[in-house]
N, CA, C and O of each residue as an XYZ file, in Angstrom:
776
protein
N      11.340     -6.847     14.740
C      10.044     -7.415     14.478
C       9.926     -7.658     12.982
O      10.167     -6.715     12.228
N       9.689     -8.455     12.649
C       9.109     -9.207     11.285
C       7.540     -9.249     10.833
O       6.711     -9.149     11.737
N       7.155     -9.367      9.701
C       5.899     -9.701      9.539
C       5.916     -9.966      7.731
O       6.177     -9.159      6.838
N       5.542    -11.369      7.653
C       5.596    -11.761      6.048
C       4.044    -11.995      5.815
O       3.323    -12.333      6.753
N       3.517    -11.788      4.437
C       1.949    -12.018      4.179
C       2.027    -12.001      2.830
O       3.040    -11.611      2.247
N       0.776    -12.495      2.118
C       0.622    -12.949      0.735
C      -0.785    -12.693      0.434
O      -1.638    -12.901      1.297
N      -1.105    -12.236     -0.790
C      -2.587    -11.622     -0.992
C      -2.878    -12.189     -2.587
O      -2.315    -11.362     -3.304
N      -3.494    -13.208     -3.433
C      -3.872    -13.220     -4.051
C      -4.716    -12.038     -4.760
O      -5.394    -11.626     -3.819
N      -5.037    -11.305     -5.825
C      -5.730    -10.594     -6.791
C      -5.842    -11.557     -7.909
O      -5.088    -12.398     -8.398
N      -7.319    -11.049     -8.196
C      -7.896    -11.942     -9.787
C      -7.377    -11.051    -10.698
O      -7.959    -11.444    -11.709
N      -6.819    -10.300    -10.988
C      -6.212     -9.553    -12.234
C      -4.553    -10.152    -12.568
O      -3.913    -10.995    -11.939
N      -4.138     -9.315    -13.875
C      -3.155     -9.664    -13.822
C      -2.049     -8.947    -13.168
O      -2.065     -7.934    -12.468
N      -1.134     -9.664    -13.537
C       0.137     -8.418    -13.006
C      -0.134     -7.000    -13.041
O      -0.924     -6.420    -12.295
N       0.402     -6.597    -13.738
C       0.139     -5.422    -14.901
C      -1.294     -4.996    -14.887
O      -1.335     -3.830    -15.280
N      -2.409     -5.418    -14.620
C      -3.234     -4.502    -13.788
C      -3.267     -4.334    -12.888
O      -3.926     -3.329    -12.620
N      -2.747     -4.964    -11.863
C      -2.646     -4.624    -10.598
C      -1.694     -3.503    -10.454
O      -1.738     -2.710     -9.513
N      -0.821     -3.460    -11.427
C       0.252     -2.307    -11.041
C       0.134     -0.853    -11.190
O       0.650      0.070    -10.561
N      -1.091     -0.899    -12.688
C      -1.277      0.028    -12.763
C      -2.561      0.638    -12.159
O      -2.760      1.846    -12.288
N      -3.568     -0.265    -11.409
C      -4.382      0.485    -10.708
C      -3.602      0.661     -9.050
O      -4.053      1.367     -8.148
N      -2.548     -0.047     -8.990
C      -2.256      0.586     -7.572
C      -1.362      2.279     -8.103
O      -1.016      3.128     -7.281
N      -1.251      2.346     -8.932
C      -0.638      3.545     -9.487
C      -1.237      4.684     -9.328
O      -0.681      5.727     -9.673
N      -2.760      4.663     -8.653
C      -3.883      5.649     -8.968
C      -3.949      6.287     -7.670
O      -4.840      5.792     -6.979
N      -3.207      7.361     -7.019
C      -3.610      8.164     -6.048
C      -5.076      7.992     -5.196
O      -5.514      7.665     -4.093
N      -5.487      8.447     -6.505
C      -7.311      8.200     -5.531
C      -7.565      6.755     -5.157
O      -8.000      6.536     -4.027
N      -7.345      5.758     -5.972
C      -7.474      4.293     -5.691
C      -6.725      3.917     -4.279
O      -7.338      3.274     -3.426
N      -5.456      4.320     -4.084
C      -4.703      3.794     -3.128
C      -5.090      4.671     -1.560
O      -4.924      4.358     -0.381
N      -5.675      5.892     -2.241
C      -6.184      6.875     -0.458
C      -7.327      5.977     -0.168
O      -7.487      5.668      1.013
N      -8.602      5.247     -1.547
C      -9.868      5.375     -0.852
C      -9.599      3.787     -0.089
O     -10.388      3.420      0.781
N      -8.353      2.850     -0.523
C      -8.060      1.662     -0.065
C      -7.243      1.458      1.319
O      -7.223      0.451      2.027
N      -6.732      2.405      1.464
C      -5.689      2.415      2.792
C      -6.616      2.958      4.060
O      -7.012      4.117      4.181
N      -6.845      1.980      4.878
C      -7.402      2.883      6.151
C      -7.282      3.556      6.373
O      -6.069      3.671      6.548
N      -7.832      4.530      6.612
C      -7.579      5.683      7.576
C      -6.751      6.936      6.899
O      -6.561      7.986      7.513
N      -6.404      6.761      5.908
C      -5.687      7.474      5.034
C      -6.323      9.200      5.071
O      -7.414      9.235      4.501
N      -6.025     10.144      5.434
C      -6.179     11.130      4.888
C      -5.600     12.375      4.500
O      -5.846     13.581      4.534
N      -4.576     11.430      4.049
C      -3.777     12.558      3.204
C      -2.534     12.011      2.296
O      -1.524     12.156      2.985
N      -2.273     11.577      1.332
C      -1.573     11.410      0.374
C      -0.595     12.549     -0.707
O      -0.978     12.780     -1.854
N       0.296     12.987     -0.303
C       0.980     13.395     -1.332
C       2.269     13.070     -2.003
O       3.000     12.748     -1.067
N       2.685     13.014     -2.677
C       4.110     12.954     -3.834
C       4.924     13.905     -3.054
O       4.566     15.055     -2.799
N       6.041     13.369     -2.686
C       7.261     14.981     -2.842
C       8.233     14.794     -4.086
O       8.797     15.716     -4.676
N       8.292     13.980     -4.265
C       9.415     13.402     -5.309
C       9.050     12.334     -6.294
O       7.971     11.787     -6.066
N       9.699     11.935     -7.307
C       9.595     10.593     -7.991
C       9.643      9.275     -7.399
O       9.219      8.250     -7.932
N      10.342      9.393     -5.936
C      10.676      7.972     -5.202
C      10.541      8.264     -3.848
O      11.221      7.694     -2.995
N       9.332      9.498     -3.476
C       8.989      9.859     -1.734
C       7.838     10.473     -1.655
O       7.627     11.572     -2.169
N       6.832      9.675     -0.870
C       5.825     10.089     -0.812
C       5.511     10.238      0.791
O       6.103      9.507      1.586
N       4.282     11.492      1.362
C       4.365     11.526      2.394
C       2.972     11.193      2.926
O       2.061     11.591      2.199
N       2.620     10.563      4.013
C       0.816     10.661      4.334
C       0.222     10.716      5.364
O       0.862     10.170      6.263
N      -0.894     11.198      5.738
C      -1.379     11.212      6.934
C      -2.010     10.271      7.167
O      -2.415      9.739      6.133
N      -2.502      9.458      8.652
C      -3.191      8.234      8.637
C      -3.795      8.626      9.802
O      -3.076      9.353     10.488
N      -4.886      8.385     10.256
C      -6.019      8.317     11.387
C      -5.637      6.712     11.774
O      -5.726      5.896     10.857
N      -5.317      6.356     12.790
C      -5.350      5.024     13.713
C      -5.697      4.707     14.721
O      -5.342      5.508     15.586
N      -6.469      3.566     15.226
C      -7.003      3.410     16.653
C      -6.619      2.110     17.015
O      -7.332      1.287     16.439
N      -5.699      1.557     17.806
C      -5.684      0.036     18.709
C      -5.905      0.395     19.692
O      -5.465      1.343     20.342
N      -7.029     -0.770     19.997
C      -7.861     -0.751     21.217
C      -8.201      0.538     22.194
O      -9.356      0.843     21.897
N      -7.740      1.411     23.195
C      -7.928      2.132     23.828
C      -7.251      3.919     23.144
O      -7.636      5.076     23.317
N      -5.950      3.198     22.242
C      -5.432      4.576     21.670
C      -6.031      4.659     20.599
O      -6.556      3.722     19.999
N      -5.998      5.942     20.230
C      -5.941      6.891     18.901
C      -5.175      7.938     18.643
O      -5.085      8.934     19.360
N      -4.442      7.691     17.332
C      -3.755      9.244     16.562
C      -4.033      9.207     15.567
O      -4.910      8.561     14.994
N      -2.955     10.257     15.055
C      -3.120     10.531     13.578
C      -1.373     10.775     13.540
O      -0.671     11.485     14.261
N      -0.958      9.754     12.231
C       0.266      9.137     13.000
C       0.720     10.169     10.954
O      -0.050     10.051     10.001
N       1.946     10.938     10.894
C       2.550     11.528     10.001
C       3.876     10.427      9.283
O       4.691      9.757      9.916
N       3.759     10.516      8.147
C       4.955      9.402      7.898
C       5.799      9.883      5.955
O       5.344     10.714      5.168
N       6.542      9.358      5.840
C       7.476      9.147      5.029
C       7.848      7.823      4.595
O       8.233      6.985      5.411
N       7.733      7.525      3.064
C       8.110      6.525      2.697
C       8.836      6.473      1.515
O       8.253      6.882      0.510
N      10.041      6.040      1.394
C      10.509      6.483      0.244
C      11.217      4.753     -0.340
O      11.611      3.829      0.372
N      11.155      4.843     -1.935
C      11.122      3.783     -2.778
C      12.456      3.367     -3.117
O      13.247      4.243     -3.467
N      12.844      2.125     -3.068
C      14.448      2.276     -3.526
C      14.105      0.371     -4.409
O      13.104     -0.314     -4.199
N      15.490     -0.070     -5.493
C      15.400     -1.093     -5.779
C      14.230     -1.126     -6.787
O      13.590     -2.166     -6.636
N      13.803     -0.441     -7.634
C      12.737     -0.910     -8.358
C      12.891     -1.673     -9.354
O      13.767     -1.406    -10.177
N      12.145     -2.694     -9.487
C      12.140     -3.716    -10.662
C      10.460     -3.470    -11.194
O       9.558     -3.861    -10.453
N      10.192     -2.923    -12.273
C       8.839     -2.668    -12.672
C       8.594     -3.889    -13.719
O       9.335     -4.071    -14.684
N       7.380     -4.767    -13.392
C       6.572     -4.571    -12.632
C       6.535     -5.871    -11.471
O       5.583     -6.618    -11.243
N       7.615     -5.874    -10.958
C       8.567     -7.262     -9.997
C       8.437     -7.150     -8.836
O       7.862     -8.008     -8.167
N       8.966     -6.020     -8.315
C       9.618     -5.735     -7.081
C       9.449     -4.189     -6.595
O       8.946     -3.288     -7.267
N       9.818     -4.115     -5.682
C      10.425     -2.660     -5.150
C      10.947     -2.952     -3.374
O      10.232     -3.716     -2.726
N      11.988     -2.420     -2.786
C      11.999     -2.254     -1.640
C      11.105     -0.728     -0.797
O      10.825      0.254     -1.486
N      10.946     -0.751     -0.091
C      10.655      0.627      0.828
C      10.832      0.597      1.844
O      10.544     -0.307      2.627
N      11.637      2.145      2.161
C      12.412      2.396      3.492
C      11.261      3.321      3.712
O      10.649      3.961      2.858
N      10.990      3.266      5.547
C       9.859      4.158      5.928
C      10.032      4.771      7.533
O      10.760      4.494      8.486
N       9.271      5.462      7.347
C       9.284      6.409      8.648
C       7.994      7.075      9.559
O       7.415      8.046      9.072
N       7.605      6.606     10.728
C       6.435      7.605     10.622
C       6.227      7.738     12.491
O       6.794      7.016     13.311
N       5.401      8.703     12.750
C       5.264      9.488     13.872
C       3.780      9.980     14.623
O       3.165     11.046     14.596
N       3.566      8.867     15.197
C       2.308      9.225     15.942
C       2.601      9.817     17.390
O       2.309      9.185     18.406
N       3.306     11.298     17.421
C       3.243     11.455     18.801
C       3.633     11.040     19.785
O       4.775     10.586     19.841
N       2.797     11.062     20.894
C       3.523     10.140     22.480
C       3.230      8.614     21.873
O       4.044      7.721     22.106
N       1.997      8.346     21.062
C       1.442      7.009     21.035
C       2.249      6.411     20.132
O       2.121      5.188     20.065
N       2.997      6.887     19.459
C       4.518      5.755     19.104
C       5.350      5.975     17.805
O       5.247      7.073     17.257
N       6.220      4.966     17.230
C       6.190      5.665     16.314
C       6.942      4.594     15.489
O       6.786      3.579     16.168
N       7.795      4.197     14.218
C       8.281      3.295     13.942
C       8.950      3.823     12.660
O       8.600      4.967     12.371
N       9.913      3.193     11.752
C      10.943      2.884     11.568
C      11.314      1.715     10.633
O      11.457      0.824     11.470
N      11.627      0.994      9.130
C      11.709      0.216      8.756
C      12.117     -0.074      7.293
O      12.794      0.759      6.690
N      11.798     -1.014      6.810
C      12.306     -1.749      5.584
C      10.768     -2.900      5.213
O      10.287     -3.761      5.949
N      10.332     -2.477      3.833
C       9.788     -3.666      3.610
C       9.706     -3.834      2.425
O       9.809     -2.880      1.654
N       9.474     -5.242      1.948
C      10.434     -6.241      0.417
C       8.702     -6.576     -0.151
O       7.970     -7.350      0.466
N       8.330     -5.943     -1.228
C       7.076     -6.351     -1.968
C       7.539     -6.754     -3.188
O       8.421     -6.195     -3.839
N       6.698     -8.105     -3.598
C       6.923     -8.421     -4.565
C       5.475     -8.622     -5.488
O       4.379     -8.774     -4.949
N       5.638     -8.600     -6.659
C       4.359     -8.982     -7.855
C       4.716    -10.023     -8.372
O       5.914    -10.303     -8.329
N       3.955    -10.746     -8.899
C       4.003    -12.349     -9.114
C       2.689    -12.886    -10.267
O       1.534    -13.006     -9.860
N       2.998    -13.119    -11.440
C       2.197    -13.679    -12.083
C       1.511    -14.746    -12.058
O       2.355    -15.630    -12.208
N       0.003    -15.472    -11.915
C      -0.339    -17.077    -11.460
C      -1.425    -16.846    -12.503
O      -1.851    -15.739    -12.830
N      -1.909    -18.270    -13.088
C      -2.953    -18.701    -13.146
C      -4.113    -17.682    -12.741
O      -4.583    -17.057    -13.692
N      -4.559    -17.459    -11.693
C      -5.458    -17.064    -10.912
C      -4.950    -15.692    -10.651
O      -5.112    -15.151     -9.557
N      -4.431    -15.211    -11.492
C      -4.314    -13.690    -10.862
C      -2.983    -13.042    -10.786
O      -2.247    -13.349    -11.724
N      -2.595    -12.409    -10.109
C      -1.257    -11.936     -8.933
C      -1.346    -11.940     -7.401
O      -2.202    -11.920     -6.516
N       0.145    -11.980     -7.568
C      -0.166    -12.447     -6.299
C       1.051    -11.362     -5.300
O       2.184    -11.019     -5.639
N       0.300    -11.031     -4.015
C       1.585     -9.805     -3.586
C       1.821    -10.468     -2.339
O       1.035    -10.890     -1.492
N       3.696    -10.470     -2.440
C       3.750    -10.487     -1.097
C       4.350     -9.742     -0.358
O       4.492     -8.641     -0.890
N       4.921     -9.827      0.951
C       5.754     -8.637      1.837
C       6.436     -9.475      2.506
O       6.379    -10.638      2.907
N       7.098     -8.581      2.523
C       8.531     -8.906      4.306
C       8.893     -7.698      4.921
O       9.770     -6.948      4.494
N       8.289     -7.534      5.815
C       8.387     -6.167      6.888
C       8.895     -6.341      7.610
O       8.520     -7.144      8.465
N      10.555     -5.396      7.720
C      11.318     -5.719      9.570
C      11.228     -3.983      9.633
O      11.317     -3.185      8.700
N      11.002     -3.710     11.221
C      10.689     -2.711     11.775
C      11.039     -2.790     13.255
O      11.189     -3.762     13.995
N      11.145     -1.158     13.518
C      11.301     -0.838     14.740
C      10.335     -0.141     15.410
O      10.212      0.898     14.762
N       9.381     -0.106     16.577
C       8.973      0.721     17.121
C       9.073      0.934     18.414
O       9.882      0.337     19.125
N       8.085      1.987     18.913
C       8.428      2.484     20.274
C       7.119      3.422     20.387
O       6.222      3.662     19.580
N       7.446      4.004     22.146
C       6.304      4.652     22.132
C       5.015      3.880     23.230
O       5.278      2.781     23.718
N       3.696      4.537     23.534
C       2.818      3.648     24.315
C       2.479      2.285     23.353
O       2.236      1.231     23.941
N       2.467      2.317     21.985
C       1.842      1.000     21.203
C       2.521      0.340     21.572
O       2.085     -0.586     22.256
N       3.709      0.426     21.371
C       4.861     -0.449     21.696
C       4.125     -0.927     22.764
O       4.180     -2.073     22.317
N       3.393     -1.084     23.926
C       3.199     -1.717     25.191
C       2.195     -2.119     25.305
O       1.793     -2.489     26.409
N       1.294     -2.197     23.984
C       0.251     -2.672     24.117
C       0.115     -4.355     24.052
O       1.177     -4.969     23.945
N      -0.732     -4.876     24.092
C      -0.460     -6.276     23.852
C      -0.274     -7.234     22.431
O      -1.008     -7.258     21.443
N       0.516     -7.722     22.602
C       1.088     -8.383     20.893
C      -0.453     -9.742     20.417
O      -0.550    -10.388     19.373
N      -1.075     -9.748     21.205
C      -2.291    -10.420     20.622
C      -3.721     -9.489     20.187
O      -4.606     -9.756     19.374
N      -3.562     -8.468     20.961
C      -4.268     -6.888     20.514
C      -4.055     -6.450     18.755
O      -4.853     -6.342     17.825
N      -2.275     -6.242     18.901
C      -1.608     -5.565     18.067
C      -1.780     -6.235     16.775
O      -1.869     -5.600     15.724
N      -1.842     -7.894     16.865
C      -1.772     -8.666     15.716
C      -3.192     -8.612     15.168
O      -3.504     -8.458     13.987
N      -3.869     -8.738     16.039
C      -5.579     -8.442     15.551
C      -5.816     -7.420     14.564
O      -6.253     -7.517     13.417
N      -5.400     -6.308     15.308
C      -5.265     -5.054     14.495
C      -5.107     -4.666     13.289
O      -5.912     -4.078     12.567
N      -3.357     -5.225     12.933
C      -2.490     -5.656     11.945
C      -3.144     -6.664     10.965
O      -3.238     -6.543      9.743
N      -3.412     -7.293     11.447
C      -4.234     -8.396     10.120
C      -5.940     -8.095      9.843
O      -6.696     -8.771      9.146
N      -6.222     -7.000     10.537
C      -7.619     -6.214     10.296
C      -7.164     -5.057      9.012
O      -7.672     -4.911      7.900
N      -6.192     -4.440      9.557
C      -6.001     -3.166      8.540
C      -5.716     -4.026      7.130
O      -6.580     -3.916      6.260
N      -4.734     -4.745      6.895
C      -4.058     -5.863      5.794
C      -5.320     -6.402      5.312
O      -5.606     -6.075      4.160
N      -5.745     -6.791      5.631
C      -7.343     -7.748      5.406
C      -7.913     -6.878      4.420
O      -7.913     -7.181      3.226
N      -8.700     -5.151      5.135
C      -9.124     -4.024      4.923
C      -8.735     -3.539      3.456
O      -9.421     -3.331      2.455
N      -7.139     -3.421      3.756
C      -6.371     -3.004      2.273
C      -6.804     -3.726      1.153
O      -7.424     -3.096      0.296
N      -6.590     -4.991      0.981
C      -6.446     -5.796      0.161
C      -8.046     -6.007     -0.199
O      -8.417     -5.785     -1.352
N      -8.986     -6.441      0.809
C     -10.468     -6.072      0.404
C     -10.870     -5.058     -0.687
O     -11.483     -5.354     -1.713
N     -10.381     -3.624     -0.283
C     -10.702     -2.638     -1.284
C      -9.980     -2.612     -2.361
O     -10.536     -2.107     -3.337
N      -8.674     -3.083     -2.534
C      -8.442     -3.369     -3.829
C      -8.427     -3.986     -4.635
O      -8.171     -3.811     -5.826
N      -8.913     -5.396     -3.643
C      -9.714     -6.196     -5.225
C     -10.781     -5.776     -5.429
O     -11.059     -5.882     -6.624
N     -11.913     -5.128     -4.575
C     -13.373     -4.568     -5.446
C     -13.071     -3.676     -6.177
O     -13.789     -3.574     -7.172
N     -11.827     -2.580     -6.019
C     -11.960     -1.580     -6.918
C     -11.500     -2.206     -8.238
O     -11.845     -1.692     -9.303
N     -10.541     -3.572     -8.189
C      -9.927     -4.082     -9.448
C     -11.161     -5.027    -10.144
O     -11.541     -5.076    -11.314
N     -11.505     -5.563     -9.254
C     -12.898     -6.255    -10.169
C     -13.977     -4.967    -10.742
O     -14.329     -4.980    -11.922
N     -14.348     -4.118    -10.006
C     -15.180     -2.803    -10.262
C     -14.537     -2.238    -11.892
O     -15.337     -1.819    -12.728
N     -13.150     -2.287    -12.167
C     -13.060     -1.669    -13.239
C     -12.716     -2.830    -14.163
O     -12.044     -2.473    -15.130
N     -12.925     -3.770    -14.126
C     -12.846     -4.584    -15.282
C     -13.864     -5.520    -15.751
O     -13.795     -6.582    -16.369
N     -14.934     -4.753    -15.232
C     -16.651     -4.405    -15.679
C     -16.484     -4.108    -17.361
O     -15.887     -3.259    -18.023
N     -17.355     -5.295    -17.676
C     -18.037     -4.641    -19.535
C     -17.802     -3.376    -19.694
O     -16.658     -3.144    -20.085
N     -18.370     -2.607    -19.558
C     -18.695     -1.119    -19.574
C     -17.501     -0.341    -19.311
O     -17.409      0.703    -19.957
N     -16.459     -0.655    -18.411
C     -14.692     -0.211    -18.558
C     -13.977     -0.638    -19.430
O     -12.975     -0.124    -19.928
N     -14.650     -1.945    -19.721
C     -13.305     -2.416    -20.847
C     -13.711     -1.624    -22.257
O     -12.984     -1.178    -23.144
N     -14.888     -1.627    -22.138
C     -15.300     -1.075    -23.355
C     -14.746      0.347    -23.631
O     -14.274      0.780    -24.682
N     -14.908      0.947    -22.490
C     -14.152      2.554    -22.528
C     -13.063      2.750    -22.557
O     -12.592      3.832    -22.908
N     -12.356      1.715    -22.180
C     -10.957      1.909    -22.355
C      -9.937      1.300    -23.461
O      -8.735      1.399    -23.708
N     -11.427      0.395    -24.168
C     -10.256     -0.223    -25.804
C     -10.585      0.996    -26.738
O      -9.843      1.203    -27.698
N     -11.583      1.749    -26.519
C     -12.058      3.113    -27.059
C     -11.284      4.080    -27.323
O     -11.408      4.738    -28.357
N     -10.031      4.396    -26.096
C      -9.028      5.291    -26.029
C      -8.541      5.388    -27.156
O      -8.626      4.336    -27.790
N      -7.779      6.696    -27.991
C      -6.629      6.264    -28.814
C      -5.170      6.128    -27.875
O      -4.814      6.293    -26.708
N      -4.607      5.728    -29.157
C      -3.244      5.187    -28.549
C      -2.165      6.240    -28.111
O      -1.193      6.109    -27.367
N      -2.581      7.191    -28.719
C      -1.820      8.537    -27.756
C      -2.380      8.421    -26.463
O      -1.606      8.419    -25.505
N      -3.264      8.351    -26.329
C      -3.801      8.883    -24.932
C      -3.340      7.431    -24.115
O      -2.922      7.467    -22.958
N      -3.459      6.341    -24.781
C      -3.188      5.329    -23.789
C      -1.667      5.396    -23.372
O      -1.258      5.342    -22.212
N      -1.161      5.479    -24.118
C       0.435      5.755    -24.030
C       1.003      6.707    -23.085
O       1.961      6.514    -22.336
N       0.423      7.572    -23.188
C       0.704      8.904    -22.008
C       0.274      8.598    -20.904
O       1.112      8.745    -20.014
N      -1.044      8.096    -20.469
C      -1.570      7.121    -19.496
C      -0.391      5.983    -19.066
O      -0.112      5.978    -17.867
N       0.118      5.300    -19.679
C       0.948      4.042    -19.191
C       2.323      4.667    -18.680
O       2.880      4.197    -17.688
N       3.040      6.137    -19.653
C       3.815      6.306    -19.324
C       3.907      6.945    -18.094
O       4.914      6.812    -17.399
N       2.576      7.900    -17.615
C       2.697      8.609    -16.570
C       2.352      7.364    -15.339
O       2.771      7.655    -14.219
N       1.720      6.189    -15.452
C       1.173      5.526    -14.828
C       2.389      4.304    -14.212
O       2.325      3.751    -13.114
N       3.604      4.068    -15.404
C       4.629      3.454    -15.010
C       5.796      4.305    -13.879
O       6.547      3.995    -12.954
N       5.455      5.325    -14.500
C       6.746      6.211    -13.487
C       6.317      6.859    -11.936
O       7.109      7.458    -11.209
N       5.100      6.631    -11.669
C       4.716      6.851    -10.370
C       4.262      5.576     -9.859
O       3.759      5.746     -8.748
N       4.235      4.123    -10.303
C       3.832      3.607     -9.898
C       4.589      2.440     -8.509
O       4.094      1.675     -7.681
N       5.683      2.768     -8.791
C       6.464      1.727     -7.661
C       6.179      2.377     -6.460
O       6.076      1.650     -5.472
N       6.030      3.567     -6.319
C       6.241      3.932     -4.742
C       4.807      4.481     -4.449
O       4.451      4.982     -3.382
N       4.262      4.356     -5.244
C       2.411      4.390     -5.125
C       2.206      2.846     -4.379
O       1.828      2.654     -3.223
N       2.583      1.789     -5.427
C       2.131      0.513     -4.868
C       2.859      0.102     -3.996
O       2.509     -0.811     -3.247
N       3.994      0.682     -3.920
C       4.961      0.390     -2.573
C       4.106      1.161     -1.289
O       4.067      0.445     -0.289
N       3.646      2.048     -1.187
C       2.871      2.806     -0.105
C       1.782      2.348     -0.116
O       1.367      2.319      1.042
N       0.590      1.704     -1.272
C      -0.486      1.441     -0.728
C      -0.360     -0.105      0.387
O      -0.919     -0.463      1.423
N       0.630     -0.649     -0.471
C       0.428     -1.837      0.481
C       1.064     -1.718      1.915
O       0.564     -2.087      2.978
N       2.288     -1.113      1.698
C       2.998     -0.902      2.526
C       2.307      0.442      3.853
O       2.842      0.384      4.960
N       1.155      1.563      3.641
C       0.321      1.993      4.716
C      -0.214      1.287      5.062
O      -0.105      1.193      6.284
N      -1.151      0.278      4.423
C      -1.573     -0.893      5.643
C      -1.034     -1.019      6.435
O      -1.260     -0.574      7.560
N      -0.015     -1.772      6.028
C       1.022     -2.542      6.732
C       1.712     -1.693      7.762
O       2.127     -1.971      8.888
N       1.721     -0.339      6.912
C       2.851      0.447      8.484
C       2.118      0.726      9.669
O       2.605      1.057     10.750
N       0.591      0.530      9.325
C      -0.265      0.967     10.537
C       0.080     -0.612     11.073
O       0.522     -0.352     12.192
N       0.122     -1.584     10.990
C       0.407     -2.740     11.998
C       1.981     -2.200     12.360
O       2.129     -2.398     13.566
N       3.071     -1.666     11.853
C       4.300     -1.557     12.172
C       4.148     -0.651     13.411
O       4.559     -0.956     14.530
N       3.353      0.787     13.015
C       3.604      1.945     13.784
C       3.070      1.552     14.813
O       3.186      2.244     15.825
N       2.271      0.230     14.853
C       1.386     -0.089     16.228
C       1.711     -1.357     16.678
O       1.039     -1.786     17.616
N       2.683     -2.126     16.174
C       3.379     -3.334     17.114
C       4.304     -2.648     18.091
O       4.946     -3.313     18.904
């Protein structure tokens, strides 16, 4: 199974990268999300609450980061486990993209699943899938327009440059497999449920 998509953001690159870098930003943006942690520099693990149509779980997963090009690319290999209700398996190719108008993200998701989702209906499943994706991307452009409010920019040309620096550096080195997982939990909830 395949699934390619493209999301315009009004920011630039490079803000987009570094607010998908933000733990709290990427739990309060991902559906269903409730639970986010780090195990490593390039593996993160999370819990997700999910419902298509008649099912519900709470589906456990693994995603870990490989290929990073900061602030370009990243691949992610993933894993995750909702129980009897299914479970899936995969690879997906995100890219960042500088425009005129913003950045721009896209994906290429091939995956495996199984399980009761697996049998649900593929016009159900796609609904679903382009509800959660929709969802994601909704909350992270309000939270990216939300902080580049007068009143943020102002607080943040304020910083000194130590502090910004330590900020960028801690903010570059967690950030591929942060923004590789926020976009990519959307997305695995359409995977774990095709």
């Amino acid at each position: 199974m395949e699934m390619r998509g493209r999301y315009l953001l009004p920011v630039s690159r490079d803000q987009a990268w570094e607010a998908l870098n933000d733990p709290e930003v990427l739990a309060a943006c991902i559906p269903g999300c409730e639970k986010l942690e780090l195990l490593s520099d390039d593996e993160l693990e999370a819990v997700l609450a999910l419902r298509v149509g008649p099912l519900s779980a709470t589906f456990k997963g693994r995603v870990h980061l490989l290929d990073r090009v900061r602030p370009e690319a990243y691949t992610l290999r993933f894993e995750g486990q909702g129980g009897a209700v299914g479970f899936g398996n995969g690879t997906a190719r995100v890219e960042l993209a500088q425009h005129a108008a913003g950045s721009e993200i896209s994906y290429t998701i091939q995956a495996k699943v199984g399980g009761k989702m697996a049998q649900m209906g593929q016009r159900l499943i796609d609904g679903v899938a382009k509800s959660l994706a929709e969802t994601f991307f909704q909350r992270l452009e309000q939270h990216l327009q939300a902080s580049t409010e007068p009143s943020t920019k102002l607080a943040s040309e304020t910083r000194t440059s130590a502090q910004a620096s330590t900020q960028t550096l801690e903010l570059s080195r967690r950030w591929a497999w942060l923004m590789g997982f926020g976009v990519a939990v959307g997305l695995l909830l359409w995977i774990w449920s095709a």
